[in-house]
C-alpha positions in Angstrom: 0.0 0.0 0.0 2.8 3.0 0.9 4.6 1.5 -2.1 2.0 2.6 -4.0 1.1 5.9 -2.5 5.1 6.2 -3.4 4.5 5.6 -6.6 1.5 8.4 -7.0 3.2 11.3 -5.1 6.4 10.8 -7.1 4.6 10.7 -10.6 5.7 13.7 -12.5 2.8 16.4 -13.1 3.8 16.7 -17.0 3.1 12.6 -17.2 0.1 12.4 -19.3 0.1 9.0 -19.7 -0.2 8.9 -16.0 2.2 5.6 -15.5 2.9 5.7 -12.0 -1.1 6.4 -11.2 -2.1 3.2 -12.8 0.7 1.1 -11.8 -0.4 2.1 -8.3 -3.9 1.6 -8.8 -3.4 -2.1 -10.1 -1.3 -2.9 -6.6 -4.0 -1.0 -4.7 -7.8 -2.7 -6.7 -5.9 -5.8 -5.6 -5.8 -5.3 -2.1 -9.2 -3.3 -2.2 -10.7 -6.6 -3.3 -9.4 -8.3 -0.2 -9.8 -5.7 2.3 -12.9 -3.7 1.5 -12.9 -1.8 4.5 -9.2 -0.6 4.3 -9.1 3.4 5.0 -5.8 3.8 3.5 -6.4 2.0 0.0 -9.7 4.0 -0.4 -7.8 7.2 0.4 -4.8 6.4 -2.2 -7.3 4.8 -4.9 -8.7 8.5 -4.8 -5.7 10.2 -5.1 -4.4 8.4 -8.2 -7.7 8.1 -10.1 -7.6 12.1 -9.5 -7.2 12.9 -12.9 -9.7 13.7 -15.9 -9.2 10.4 -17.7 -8.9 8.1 -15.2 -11.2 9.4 -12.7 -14.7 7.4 -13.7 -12.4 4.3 -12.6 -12.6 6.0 -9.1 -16.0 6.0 -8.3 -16.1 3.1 -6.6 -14.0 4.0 -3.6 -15.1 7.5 -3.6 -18.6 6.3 -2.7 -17.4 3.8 -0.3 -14.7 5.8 1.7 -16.8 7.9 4.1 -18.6 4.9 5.3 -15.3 3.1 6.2 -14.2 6.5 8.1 -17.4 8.2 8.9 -16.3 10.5 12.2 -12.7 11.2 9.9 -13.1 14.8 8.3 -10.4 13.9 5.8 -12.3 10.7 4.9 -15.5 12.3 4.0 -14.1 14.9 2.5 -11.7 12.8 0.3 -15.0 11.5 -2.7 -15.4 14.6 -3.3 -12.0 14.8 -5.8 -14.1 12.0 -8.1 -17.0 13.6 -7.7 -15.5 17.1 -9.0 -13.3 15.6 -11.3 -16.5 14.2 -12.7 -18.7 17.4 -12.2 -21.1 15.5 -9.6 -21.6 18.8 -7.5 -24.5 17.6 -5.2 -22.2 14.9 -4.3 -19.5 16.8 -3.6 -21.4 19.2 -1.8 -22.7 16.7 0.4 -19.2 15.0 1.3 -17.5 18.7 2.3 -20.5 19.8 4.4 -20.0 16.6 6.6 -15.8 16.9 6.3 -16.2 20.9 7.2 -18.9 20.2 9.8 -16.1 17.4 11.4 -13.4 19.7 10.9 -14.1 22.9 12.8 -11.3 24.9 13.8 -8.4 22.5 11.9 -7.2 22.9 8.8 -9.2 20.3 7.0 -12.4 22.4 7.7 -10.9 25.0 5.0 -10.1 22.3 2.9 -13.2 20.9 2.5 -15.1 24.6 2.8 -13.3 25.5 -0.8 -13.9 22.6 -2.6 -17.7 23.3 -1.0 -17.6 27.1 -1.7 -16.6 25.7 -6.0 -19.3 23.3 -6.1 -22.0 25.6 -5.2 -21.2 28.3 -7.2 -21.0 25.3 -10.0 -25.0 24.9 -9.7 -26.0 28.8 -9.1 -26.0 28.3 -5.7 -24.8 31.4 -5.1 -26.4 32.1 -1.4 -25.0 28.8 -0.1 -21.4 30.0 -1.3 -21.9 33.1 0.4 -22.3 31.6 3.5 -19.2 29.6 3.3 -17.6 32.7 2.4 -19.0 34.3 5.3 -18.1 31.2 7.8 -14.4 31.2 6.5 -14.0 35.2 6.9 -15.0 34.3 10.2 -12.3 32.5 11.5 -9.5 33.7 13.2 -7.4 31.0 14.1 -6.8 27.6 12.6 -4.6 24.7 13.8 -2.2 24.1 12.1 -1.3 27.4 10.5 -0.5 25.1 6.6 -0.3 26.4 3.2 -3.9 24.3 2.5 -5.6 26.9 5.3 -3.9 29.4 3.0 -4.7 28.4 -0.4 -8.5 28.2 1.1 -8.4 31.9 2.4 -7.2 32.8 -0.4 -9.3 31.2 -2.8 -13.1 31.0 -1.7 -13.4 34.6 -1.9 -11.5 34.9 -5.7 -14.0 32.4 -6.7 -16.8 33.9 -5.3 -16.1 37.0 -7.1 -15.1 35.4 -10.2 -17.4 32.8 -11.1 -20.1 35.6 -10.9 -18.0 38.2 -13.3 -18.0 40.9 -10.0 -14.8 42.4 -11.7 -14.8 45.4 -9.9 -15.4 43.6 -6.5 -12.3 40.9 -7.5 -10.5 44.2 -8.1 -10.5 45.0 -4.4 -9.9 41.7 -3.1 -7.9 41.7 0.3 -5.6 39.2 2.2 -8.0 38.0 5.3 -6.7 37.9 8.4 -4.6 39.8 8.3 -2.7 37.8 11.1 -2.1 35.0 8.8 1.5 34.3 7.9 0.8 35.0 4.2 4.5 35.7 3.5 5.2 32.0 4.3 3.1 30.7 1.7 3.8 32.5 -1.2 1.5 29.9 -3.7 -1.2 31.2 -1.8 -1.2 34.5 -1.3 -1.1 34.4 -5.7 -4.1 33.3 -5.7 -5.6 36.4 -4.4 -3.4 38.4 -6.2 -4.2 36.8 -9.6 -8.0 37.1 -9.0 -7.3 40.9 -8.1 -5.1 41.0 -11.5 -7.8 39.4 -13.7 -10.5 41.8 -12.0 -9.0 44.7 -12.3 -8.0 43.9 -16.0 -11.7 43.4 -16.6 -12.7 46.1 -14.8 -10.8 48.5 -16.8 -8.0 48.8 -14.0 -4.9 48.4 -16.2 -3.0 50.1 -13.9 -3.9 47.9 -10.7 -3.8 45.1 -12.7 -0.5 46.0 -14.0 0.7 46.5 -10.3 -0.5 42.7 -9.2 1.1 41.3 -12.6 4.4 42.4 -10.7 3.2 40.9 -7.5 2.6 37.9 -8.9 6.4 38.0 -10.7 7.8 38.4 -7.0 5.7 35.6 -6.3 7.5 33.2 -8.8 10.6 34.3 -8.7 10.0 33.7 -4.4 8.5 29.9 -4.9 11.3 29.5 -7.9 14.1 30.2 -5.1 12.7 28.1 -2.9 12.6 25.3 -5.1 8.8 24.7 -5.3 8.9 24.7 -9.1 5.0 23.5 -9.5 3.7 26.4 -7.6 6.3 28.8 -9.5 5.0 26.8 -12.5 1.1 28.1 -11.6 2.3 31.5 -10.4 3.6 32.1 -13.7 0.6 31.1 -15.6 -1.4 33.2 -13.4 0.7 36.4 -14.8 0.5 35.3 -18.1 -3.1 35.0 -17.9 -3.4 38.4 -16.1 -0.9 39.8 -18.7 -3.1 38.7 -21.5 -6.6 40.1 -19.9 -4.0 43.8 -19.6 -3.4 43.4 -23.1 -6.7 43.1 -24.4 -8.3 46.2 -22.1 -5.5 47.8 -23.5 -6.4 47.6 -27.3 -3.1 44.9 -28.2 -5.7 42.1 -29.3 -3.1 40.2 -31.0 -0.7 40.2 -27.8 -3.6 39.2 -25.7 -4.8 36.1 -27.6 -1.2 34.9 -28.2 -0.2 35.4 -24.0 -4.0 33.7 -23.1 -3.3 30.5 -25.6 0.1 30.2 -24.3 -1.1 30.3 -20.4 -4.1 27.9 -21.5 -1.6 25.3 -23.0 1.1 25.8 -20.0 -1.9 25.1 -17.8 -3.0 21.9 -19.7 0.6 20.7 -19.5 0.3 20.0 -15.9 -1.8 18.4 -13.5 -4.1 20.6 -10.1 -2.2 20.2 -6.8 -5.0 17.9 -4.8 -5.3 21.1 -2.5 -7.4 22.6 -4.9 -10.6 21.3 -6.7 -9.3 23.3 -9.7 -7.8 26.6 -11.2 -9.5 29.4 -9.6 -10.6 29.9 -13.2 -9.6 27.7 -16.4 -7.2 29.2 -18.5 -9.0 27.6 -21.4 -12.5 28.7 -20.4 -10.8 32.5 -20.1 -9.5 31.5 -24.0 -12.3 30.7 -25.2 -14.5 33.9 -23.3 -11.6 36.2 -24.8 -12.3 34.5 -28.5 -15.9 35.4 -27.9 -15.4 38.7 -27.0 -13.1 39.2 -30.5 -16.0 38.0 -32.4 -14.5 34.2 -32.9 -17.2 32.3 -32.0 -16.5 29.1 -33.8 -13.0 29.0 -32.2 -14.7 30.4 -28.6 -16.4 27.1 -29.3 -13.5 24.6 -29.4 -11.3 25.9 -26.6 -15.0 25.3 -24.1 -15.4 21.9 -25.6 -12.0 21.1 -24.9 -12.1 22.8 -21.5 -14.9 20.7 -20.6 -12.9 17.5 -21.0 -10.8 18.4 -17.9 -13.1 20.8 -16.0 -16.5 19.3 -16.7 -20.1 20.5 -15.9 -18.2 24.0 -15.1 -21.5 26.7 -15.3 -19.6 29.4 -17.0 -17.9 26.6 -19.3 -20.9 25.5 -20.0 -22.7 28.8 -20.5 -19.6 29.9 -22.7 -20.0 26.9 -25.1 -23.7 27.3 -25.4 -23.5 31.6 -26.2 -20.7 30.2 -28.7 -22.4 27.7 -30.4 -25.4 29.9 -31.1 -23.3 33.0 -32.4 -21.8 30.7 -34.9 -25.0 29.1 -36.0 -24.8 25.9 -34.4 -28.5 25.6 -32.9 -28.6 22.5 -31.9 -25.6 22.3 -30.1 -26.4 25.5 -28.4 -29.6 23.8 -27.4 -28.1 21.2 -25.9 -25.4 23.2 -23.5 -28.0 25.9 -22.7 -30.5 22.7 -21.7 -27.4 21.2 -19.6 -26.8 24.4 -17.9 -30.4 24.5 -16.9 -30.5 21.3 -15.5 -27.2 21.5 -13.7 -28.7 24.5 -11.8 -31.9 23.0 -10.4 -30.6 24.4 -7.0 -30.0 27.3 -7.5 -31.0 29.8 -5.1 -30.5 33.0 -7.8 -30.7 33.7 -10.8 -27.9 34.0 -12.7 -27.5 36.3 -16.3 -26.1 32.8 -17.5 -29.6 31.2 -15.9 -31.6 33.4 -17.6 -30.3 33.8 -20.9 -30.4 30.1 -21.6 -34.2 29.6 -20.4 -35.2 32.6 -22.6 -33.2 30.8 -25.6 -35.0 27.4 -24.7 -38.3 29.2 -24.7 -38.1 30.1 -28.1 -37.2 26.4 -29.1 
């Protein structure tokens, strides 16, 4: 079994053939099928079937893990990377509320309250999210202080902000608390900065965009001395990404797409850290809205298709796809994505533009 967890956590992030996963998933089904009620196996089995290909084939101990470990935050928490790998947000929803409602006041209860805080805003539940915003603002103190409490901080608010297109409110984003040790866990803190970066650029900011762009360079160059080169790896994509959105508010179109396309391919190089239940925002989903905005429908179209395949069942994504396929004449298709993004938000508890544009469109079908 820790032969096999040895073989996932050294499998390279660039590996899309994703060797090391399935050699230790072979060792680990084996042992699974003998001891059904192994904590550990489910646990690793979830980690190496974490990836967009592979992770159907992980279903199996995702659904079974929190009733082998049901008073283990970690443990319920755990499904919840199959069931966002596969876009199952009710799922995933209901395995972080119990982890974060087993968790309080440890760092697993942050953990679990971002991937919570994503799959809300996934179905339009936009009230529930703000609550876990709200709840995570809240705290003061965590045990241990860890770069996953960080990455949480840090992230549930830049989703919050951007998953709804409040550019202006991304824009003014703040480090919270204050008392954190946010200069300790320099991957974290760019996550704010990025989603202050890509709001401002939005917002018409260039200027405070242009500022966190060379934040975000002290960030890399930081993570690059200190050796974490997969974090230096993402803070670096996030400046490209930022750089592109400065670019296009600033009139250089062709800079813009060719900055965005590169940070969308960098991104799909590698593989999401497990801390996260993906990028605060796809670099290919930002592609493909940029493409729209240019008037390039038919290629907005491809990079959201292609997006989908690794961030599935995302409601922008989906929304993006659907306003794509019906500005470039494909009807049917944009039936089908405006009907999915309907269904997907059965819970929501507002209404989205994205909500209502697609029912107005399926009204007149």
């Amino acid at each position: 079994v820790f032969y096999a967890l040895a073989l996932n956590i050294t499998a390279l992030p660039t590996d899309k053939t994703y060797a090391n996963q399935l050699k230790a998933t072979g060792i680990l089904e084996k042992v699974f099928a003998e001891q059904p009620n192994h904590p550990g196996v489910a646990h690793y089995l979830i980690h190496s079937y974490d990836y967009p290909p592979i992770a159907s084939r992980g279903l199996s101990a995702a659904r079974r893990y929190a009733g082998i470990a049901p008073s283990a935050p970690h443990a319920l928490h755990m499904p919840s990377h199959i069931f966002t790998r596969q876009g199952f947000w009710q799922e995933s929803i209901e395995s972080n509320r119990a982890s974060a409602a087993a968790a309080k006041n440890h760092f697993d209860q942050l953990h679990a309250m971002d991937y919570l805080a994503y799959a809300y805003l996934q179905g339009g539940q936009d009230r529930a999210a703000r609550r876990v915003l709200d709840e995570a603002g809240a705290i003061q103190k965590v045990n241990p202080e860890h770069f996953v409490t960080g990455y949480a901080l840090a992230a549930i608010p830049s989703r919050y902000v951007l998953d709804r297109r409040r550019w202006s409110d991304a824009a003014s984003l703040t480090l919270s608390p204050s008392e954190f040790p946010w200069s300790r866990f320099p991957q974290s803190e760019a996550v704010l900065v990025f989603a202050r970066a890509l709001g401002a650029a939005r917002s018409g900011d260039v200027a405070g965009a242009r500022k966190d762009v060379a934040r975000l360079e002290v960030l890399r160059d930081a993570l690059t001395a200190a050796k974490q080169t997969y974090w230096a790896e993402q803070a670096e994509i996030q400046r490209q990404v930022a750089s592109a959105w400065v670019a296009r508010a600033e009139g250089k179109n062709p800079d813009a797409l060719q900055l965005m396309r590169a940070a969308a391919d960098r991104e799909a190089a590698n593989e999401k850290h497990p801390v996260s239940p993906g990028p605060i925002v796809p670099a290919r989903e930002l592609l493909g809205e940029m493409l729209l905005e240019l008037g390039n429908p038919g290629h907005a179209l491809k990079e959201f298709e292609a997006s989908h395949r690794v961030e599935p069942n995302r409601l922008k994504g989906l929304y993006g796809a659907a306003k794509a396929a019906e500005l470039s004449g494909d009807l049917g298709k944009a039936k089908a994505y405006y009907s999915q993004l309907v269904t997907l938000s059965a819970r929501a508890d507002t209404e989205r533009p994205e909500l209502t544009e697609a029912k107005a469109f399926l009204a007149k079908k």
